[in-house]
C-alpha positions as CSV (number, residue, x, y, z in Angstrom):
1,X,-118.2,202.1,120.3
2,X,-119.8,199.3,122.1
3,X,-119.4,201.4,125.2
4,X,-120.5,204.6,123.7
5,X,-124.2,202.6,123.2
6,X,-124.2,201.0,126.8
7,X,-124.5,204.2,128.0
8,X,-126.9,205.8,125.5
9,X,-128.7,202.8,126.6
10,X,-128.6,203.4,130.1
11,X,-129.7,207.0,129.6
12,X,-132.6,206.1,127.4
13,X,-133.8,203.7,130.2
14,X,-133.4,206.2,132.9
15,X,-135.2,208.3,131.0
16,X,-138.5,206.6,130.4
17,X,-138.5,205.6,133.6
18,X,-138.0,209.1,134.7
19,X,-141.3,210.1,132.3
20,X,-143.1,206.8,133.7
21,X,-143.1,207.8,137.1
22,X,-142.8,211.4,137.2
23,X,-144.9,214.5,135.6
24,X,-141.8,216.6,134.3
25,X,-143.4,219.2,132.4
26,X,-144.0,221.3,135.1
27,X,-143.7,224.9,133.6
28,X,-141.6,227.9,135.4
29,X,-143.3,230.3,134.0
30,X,-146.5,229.2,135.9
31,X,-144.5,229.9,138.8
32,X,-143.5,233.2,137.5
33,X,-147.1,233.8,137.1
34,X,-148.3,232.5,140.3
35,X,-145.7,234.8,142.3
36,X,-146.5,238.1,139.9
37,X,-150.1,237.5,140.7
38,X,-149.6,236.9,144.4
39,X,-147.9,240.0,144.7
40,X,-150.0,242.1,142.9
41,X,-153.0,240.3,145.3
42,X,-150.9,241.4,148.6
43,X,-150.5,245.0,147.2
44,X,-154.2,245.2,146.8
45,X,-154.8,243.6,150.2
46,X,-152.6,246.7,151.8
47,X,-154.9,249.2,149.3
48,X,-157.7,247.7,150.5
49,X,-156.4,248.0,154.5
50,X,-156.1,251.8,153.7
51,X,-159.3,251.9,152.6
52,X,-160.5,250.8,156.0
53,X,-158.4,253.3,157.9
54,X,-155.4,250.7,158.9
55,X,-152.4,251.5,158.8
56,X,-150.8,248.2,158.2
57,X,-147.1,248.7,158.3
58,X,-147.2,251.2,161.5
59,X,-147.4,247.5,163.7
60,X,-150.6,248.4,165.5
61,X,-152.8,245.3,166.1
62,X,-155.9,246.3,164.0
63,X,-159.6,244.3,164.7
64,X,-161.0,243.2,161.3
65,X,-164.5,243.2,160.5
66,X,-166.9,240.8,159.5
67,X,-166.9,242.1,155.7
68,X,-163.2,242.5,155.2
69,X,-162.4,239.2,156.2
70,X,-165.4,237.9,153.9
71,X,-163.6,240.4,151.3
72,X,-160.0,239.2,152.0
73,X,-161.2,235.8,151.9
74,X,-162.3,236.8,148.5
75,X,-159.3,238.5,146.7
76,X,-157.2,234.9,148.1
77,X,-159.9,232.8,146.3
78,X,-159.2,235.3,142.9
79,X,-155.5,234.5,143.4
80,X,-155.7,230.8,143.5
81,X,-157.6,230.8,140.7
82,X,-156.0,232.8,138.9
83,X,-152.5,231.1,140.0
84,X,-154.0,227.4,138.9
85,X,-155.6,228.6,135.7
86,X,-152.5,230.1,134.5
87,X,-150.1,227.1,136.2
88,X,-153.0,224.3,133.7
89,X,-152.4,226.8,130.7
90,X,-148.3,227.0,130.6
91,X,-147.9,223.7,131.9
92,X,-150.6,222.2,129.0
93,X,-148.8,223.9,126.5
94,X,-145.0,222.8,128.1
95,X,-146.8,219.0,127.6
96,X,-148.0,219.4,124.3
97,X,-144.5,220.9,123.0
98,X,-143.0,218.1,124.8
99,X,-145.4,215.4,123.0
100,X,-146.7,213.7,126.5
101,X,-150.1,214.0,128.2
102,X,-150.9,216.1,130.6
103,X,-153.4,213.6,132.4
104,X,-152.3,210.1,133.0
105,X,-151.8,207.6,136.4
106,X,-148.6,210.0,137.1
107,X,-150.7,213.2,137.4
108,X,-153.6,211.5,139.2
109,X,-150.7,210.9,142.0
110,X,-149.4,213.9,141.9
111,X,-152.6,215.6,142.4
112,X,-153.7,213.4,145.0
113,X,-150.3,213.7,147.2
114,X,-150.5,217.2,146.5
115,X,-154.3,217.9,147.5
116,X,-154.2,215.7,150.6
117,X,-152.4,218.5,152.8
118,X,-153.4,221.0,151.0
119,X,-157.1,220.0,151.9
120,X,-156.2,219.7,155.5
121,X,-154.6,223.1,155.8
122,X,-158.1,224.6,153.9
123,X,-160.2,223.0,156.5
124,X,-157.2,224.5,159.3
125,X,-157.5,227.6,157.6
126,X,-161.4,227.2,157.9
127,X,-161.2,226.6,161.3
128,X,-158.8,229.9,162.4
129,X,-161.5,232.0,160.2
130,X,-164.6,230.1,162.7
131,X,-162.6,231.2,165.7
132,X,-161.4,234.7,164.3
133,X,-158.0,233.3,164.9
134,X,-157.2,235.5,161.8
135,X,-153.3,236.3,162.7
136,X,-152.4,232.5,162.3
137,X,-153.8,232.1,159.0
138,X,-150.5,233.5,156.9
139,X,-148.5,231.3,158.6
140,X,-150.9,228.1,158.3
141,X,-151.4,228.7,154.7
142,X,-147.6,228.8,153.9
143,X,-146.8,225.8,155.8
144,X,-149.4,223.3,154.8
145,X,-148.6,224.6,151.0
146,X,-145.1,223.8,151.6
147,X,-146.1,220.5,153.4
148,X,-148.2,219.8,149.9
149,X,-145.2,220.8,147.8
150,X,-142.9,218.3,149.6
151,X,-145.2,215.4,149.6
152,X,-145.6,216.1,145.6
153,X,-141.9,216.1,145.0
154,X,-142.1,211.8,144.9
155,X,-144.0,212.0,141.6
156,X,-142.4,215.4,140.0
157,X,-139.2,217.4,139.6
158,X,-137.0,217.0,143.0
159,X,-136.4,220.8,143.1
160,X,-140.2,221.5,143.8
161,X,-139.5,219.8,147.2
162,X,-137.3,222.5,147.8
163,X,-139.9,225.7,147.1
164,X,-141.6,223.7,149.9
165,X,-138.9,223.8,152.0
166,X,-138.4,227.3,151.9
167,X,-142.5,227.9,152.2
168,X,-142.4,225.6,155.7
169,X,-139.4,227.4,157.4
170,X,-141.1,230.9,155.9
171,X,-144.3,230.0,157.8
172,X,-142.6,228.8,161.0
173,X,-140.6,232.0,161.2
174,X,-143.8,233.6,160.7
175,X,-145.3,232.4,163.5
176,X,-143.2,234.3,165.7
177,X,-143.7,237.8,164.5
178,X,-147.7,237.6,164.2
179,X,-149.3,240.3,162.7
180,X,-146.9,240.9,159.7
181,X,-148.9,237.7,157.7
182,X,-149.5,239.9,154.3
183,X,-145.9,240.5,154.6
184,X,-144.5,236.6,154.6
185,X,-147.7,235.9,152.4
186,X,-146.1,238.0,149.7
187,X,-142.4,236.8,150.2
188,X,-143.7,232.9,150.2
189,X,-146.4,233.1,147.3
190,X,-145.0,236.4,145.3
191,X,-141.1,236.2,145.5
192,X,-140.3,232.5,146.3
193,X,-142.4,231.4,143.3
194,X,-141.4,233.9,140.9
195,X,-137.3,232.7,142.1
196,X,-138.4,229.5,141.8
197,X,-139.9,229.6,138.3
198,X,-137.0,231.8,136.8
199,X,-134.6,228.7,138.0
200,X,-136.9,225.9,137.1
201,X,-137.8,228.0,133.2
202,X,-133.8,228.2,132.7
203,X,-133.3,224.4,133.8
204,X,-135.8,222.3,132.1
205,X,-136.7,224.7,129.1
């Protein structure tokens, strides 16, 4: 018996620790979201190429103009909106069903660790679209995401470091096969985050 409470004890413990210095309500089903809405963005993207007379999956290296990059630039900015409005709402109501805050020291961590490469791969990303360096903007976009999601892991669930893992090694393959970018876009932000919330929804629900 006495045994039997040692180790509720222990678990107890472990777990206010855990909640202390980790945000665990992380939903999957913003990640469902995210990946359903990146997907949806890429298949509009390859609309939008046929629109403008390119043919995207015939391999031909294709000069974009001024006004589709501004518009492409665009329908990204939509998507990350989109992907963090929905990822606030599910996680929010995950917190609130949970009975923890959603903002506290832990998530001011988090955010910071996450937005610190994340920033720098925006300004990268900035940089490619000053020097119309356009093909190399998939693959810096995947791997400073997954950079971000690896950093974050230290104050959130361990798997997330893993989604990042998968985005880096995405965007370094990418790098060698230039010119398929709204391709690996749509495998790294569509399928890998819908995967990823499916697992994460049916572990931590």
């Amino acid at each position: 018996m006495e045994t039997k409470n040692y180790h509720e004890d222990l678990s107890h413990i472990r777990s206010m620790m855990e909640r202390s210095s980790r945000f665990i309500s992380l939903s999957g089903l913003s990640g469902v979201v995210a990946g359903l809405t990146a997907i949806i963005g890429a298949i509009y993207v390859y609309f939008v190429f046929q629109r403008e007379g390119i043919s995207y999956f015939d391999g031909d290296r294709n000069i974009l103009g001024p006004a589709l990059v501004k518009e492409l630039v665009l329908i990204g900015i939509v998507i990350l909106v989109v992907a963090i409005l929905s990822g606030y709402v599910f996680t929010a109501n995950k917190s609130k069903k949970k009975g923890v805050k959603i903002w506290d020291v832990t998530t001011k961590r988090l955010l910071i660790t996450f937005a610190v490469p994340l920033i720098a791969g925006g300004v990268f990303c900035l940089a490619l679209l000053y020097h119309h360096l356009f093909v190399f903007i998939a693959p810096a976009t995947l791997i400073f995401y997954g950079l971000a999601l690896v950093a974050a892991e230290r104050y959130t669930l361990t798997d997330v470091k893993y989604l990042g893992y998968f985005e880096i090694i995405l965007g370094l393959i990418s790098l060698f096969v230039l010119g398929w970018g709204l391709v690996f876009w749509a495998i790294g932000f569509g399928v890998l985050h819908i995967v990823y919330g499916l697992i994460m929804h049916k572990k931590y629900k």
